[in-house]
N, C-alpha and C positions, 0 to 999 in steps of 0.2 A: 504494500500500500504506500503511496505518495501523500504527502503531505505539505500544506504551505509555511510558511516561516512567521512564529506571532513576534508580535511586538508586547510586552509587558514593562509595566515600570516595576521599577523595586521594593514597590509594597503589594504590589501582588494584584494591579487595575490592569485589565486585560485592556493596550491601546487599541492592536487590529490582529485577529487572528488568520488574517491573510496578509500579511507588510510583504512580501513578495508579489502577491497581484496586484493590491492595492496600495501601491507607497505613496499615493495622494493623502491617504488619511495618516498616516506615521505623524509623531509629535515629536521631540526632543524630550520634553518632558510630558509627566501627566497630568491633566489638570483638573484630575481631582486631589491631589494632592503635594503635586509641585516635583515630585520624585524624577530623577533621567530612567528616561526610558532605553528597554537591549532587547536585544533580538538574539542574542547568544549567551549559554550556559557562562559564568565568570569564573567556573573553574575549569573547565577543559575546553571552551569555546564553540563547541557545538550549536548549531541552530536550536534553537527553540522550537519544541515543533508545534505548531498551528491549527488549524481546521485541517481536516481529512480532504484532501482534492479530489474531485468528481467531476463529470461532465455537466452540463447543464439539466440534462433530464435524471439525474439522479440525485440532484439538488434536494430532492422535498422527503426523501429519507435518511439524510447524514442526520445523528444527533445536533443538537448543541455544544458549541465551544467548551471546554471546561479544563480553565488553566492547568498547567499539571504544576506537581510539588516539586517531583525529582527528575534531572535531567536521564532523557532516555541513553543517554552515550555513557556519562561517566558514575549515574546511581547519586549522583552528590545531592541533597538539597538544595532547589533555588533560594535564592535572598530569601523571597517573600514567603518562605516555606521556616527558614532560619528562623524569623523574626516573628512568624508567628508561635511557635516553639518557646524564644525566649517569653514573648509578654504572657505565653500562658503560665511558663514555669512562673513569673511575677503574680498571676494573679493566685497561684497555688500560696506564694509566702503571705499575699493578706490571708488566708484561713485560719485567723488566729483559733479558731475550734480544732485543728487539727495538731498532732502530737510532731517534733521534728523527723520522725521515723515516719510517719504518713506520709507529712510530705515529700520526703526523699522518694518512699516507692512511688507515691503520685508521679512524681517528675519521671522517673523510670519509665514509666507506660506510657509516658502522651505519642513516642515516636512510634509504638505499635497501634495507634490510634489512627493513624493518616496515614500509614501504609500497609500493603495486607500483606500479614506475617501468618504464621502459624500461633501468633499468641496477641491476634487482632482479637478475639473475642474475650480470652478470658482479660485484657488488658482493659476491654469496654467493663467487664464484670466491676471490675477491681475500683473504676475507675468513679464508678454509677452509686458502688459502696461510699467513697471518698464522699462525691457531690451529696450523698443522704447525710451526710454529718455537719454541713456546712451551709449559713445562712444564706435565704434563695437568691440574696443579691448578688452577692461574692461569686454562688453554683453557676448564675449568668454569665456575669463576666466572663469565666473560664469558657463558657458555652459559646459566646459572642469571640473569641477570640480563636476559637478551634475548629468551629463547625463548619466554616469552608474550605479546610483541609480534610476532615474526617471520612475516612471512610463508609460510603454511603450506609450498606449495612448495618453499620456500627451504631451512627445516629438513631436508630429507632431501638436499641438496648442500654445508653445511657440515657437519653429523651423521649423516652415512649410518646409524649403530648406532642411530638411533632409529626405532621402529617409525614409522609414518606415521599422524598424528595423534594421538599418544601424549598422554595426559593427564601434564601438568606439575603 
């Protein structure tokens, strides 16, 4: 399968997920949030891969864009994959309800969280236990700050209240 080249900036705002067909739209930076925008992996340089390319009549069954986390060449975390990572590990230290031993394994498991491992679910289990301990606003945050990396699955065993593939 062929694929076009996206553009993203470094927080994770999908610019154009065709910047190879379409370099009219490409930005320097993004303007939702001022960040420079790349079209290539910044650890091994790789394109970023894009929408899936198709002919025009096969236009109206390609899913939806849906940024990835990790580059397909070198396995690394993009930035906006990194950075989501850290502010969740932050919102784990406001949990003052939780023991320094929680949150240590909390942090442990966010990375089998957004990507699918063989210990993506009991890492949801684990995870779903932590958020039951901790007031709903803080549970948010963490929620707000993970949930568009998370593996889809996943979402509906730590958040059951969300519909199943609910736009964030």
């Amino acid at each position: 399968m062929a694929y076009h080249i996206a553009q993203i900036c470094l927080s994770g705002h999908v610019i154009n997920d065709k910047a190879d067909e379409f370099p009219q739209y490409n930005q320097n930076f993004c303007e939702i949030c001022g960040k420079t925008t790349i079209t290539t992996c910044q650890h091994c340089g790789s394109k970023i891969r894009g929408q899936l390319a198709v002919t025009w009549m096969a236009a109206d069954v390609i899913q939806p864009y849906s940024r990835p986390a990790f580059c397909a060449q070198c396995g690394k975390p993009y930035q906006w994959t990194e950075a989501a990572i850290k502010a969740a590990e932050e919102a784990i230290e406001l949990m003052d309800e939780l023991e320094p031993d929680d949150k240590k394994r909390f942090k442990e498991n966010i990375s089998d969280i957004i990507s699918q491992t063989p210990r993506t679910k009991v890492a949801a289990k684990l995870i779903k236990r932590f958020l039951d301990k901790v007031a709903p606003g803080t549970g948010e945050l963490f929620r707000q700050t993970v949930i568009n990396l998370t593996v889809e699955g996943v979402k509906q065993l730590i958040w059951p209240q969300l519909p199943p593939s609910s736009p964030q």
